[in-house]
C-alpha positions as CSV (number, residue, x, y, z in Angstrom):
1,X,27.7,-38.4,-44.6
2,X,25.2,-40.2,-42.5
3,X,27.6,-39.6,-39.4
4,X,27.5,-35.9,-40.7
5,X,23.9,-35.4,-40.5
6,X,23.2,-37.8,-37.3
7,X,25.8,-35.2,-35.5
8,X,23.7,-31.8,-36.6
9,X,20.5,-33.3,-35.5
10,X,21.6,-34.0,-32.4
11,X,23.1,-30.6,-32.0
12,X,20.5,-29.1,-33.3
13,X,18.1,-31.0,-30.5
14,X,20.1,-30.8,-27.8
15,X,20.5,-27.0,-28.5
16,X,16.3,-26.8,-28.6
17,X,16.2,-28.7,-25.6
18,X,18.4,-25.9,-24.1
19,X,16.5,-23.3,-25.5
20,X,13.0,-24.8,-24.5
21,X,14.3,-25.4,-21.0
22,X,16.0,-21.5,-20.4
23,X,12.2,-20.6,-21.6
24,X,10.4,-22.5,-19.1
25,X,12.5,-21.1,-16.6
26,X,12.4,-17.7,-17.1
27,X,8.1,-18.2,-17.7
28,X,8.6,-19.2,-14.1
29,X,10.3,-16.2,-13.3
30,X,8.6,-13.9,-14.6
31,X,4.9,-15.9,-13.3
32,X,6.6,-15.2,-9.4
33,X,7.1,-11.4,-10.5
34,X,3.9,-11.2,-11.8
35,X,2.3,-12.9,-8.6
36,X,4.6,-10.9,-6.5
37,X,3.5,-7.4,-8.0
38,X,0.0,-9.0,-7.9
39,X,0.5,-9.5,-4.3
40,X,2.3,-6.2,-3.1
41,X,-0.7,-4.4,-5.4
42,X,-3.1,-5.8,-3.5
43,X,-0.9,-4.4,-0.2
44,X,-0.9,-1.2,-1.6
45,X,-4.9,-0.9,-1.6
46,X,-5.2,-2.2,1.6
47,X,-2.4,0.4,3.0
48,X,-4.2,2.6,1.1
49,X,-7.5,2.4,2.7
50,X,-5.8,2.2,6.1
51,X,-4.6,5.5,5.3
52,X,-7.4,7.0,4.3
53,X,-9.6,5.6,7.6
54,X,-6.5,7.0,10.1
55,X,-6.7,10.2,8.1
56,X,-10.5,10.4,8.9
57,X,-10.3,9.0,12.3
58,X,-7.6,11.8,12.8
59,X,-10.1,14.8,11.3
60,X,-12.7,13.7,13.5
61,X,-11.1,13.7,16.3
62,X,-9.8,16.4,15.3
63,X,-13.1,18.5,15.3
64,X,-14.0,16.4,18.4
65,X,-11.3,18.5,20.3
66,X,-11.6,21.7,18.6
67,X,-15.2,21.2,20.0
68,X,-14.2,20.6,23.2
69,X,-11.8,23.3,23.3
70,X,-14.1,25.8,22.2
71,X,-17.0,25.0,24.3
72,X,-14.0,25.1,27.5
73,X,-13.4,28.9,26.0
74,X,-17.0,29.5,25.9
75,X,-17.3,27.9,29.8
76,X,-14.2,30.4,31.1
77,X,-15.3,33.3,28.9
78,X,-18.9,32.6,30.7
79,X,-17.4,32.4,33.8
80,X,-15.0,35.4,33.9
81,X,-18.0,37.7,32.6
82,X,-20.0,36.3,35.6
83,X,-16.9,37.1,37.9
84,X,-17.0,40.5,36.7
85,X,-20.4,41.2,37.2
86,X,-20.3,39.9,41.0
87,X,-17.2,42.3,40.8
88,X,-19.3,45.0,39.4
89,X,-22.1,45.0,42.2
């Protein structure tokens, strides 16, 4: 009887032990996937705001050249109306 019982209790522990152990490691899996998304998160927002200043950098020079562009219009438009007026006299 004694035998009986001594044999379930250590089943029973060595089972816990097992149990308690596939626990720990899994918390530790799922702490490194939790750091991990954490971590790529954190990426994201920086990628995000590196985005955002290319996208800015980009419209402004952007406008920079359509201002150039149209002030080099304005200058050959200014100059061909000068050329016709010579032409004119």
């Amino acid at each position: 009887m004694t035998i009986v019982l001594m044999g379930s209790v250590i089943v029973l522990s060595i089972i816990k032990i097992y149990l308690s152990n596939q626990i720990y490691y899994e918390s530790r899996r799922i702490n490194y996937i939790q750091r991990e998304v954490s971590a790529l998160k954190e990426e994201n927002i920086m990628l995000e705001n590196q985005l955002q200043r290319q996208k800015f950098k980009n419209c402004v020079s952007d406008i920079d050249f359509f201002s150039e562009l149209q002030e080099l219009e304005n200058t050959i438009y200014d100059e061909n109306e000068s050329n016709e007026e010579s032409i004119d006299d």
